[in-house]
C-alpha angles and dihedrals in degrees: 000000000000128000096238096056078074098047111104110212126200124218134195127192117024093205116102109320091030096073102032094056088037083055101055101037085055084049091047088055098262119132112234140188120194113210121198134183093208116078096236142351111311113260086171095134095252120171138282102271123201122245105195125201096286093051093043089055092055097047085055090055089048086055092227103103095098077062088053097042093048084059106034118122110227105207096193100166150044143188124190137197115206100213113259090018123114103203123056145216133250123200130167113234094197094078091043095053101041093050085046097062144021085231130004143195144181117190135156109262090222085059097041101049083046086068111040083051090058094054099075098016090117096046092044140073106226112201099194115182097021127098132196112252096180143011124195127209093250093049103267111152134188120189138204093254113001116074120255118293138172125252127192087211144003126227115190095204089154100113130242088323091056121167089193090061093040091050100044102032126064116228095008095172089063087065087063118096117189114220088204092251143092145196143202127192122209136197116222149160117276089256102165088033080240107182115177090349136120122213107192134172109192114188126161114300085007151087135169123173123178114204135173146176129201100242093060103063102224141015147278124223117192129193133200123177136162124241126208088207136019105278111233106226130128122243097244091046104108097164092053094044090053094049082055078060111045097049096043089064100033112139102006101118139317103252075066102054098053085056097056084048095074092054100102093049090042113130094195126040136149135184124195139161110236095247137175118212105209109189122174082211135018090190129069116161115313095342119079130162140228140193120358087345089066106017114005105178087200125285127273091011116048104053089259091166092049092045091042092051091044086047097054097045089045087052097048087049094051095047078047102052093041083058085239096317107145097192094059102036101046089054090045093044088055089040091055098035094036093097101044092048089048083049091049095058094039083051091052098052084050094045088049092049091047105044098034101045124199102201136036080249101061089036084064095040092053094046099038093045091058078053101055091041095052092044096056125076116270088262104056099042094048083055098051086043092061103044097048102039123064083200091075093044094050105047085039093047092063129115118189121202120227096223083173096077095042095057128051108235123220094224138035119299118255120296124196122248142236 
């Protein structure tokens, strides 16, 4: 038997990465244990995330893409207000997203991180409620609830707020670089019965978009603006954070406005600063770190879930191939994952700029481009998509290994499920 089907592996976060990296190392023969400080999986509402055509690839291997597709949301369409323009553009997304990318996919996170989930359950200890306090440099661990146990090694998978990183690394806060935006995603009601469909304003330093699809039951509206200075509000502070809001977006149009309305009603809202998290090492000893928790590009904008998903299969293969060996696969998981992460960042400052203009001139730009995309063939447009947007060239520019194939697994390869 191989070394590494003895080897216990910690893991902290079950959202995306969690439970994809969670998934292949139980595949590869290590034991491993998920905790998580919610008390179940989030159900918090959340936003319609984008798996490109990596991600999309692993979550083949791991036979649980008819699952994805089947809950995709298929945004098709688009129509945009230019602020202080009366008539609006339509463009067909369909065209932009399928030039923009091999293979494509929207999807909820809440329902993405569900299935992934479901697809080791059974080959995984899930810890829910429970959080790591400390972390030694030979693996001992001591949690919040359960009593102290040893770990072989330590995976940080707990997003841009990560205590793995906070416990392990020393000044974590000087890692973070702030892009100068900000977002905030709201649940509503389907005011508009949008289904399919994307509302979006787009004025000078912001940007708010309103989309739906039937089988969710209600809407998502989602908000990017631009800040001259770094705004002072705490991270728990929801009333502040919707007064941020609120007064970011005042005035822009009404449509708007009966969004913010719902604010205070709202069952689902979130509030983040677009920020990129810069690190010379994800690694150190036994502990090392994947997706937002070691390399966030910024969220909303940079393909976090697809980096993230990438990040966690790269790391398991590496583990995998080293037969267990930390000091050769954490050095060979940020080798092999250095230049996507460099691109993702790269890909977030240019979506910022993009959705969030700063001049008339870039407002127009933005809204008259989706119409000249959508307007050409499929041909054509794929082709301008993929000249213009380093989005396209880096998701299309990545080459998975199948480090399946390289090791020799201690179970049964992965079978899809039902």
């Amino acid at each position: 038997m191989k070394r590494s089907a003895a080897l216990r592996v910690l893991v902290s976060g079950a959202s995306v990465a969690g439970p994809v990296v969670a998934y292949w190392l139980s595949r590869h023969g290590f034991a491993v244990t998920v905790v998580e400080h919610a008390p179940a999986l989030r159900r918090t509402g959340g936003h319609a995330v984008d798996l490109f055509r990596p991600a999309v690839d692993i979550s083949q291997k791991m036979g649980v893409l008819p699952q994805i597709e089947e809950r995709a949301v298929t945004t098709s369409r688009m129509t945009v207000h230019r602020e202080g323009s009366r008539r609006p553009v339509r463009a067909d997304l369909s065209k932009i997203f399928g030039a923009a990318s091999d293979r494509h996919v929207e999807i909820m996170r809440d329902d993405l991180s569900e299935i992934y989930y479901d697809a080791a359950r059974d080959d995984v200890e899930y810890l829910f409620g429970d959080s790591i306090t400390s972390l030694s440099p030979d693996g001992d661990v001591r949690f919040a609830h359960a009593g102290p146990r040893h770990f072989d090694l330590v995976i940080g998978a707990d997003g841009l707020h990560s205590n793995v990183r906070r416990l392990a690394f020393d000044g974590e806060s000087r890692h973070r670089s702030f892009t100068g935006a900000y977002f905030g995603v709201l649940t509503l009601p389907n005011l508009f019965a949008l289904d399919g469909e994307l509302l979006l304003h787009v004025g000078i330093g912001r940007t708010a978009g309103m989309y739906g699809a039937r089988h969710l039951g209600d809407a998502r509206a989602l908000f990017l603006f631009r800040g001259e200075r770094q705004l002072a509000y705490r991270r728990r502070d929801v009333p502040r954070q919707k007064g941020l809001l609120r007064e970011a977006f005042a005035g822009m149009h009404s449509q708007v406005d009966r969004w913010l309305d719902e604010l205070d009603q709202a069952p689902g809202f979130y509030f983040a600063s677009i920020t990129q998290l810069r690190m010379d090492t994800w690694s150190k000893g036994r502990v090392t770190l994947v997706g937002d928790a070691g390399y966030c590009p910024g969220a909303a904008v940079g393909g976090s879930t697809s980096l993230a998903v990438v990040g966690a299969y790269v790391l398991a293969g590496e583990l995998a191939r080293a037969d267990g060996d930390h000091e050769l696969a954490f050095p060979a998981y940020e080798h092999a994952m250095a230049g996507y992460v460099r691109g993702s960042r790269e890909v977030a400052l240019s979506a910022a700029r993009t959705l969030i203009p700063t001049s008339q001139l870039g407002v127009r730009g933005l809204v008259q481009g989706a119409r000249l995309i959508s307007a050409l063939p499929a041909g054509p447009s794929r082709a301008l998509v993929r000249l213009t947007t380093k989005s396209a060239r880096l998701h299309n520019s990545v080459v998975l290994n199948d480090y399946w194939a390289s090791t020799s697994p201690v179970t049964t390869p992965p079978r899809p499920r039902g």
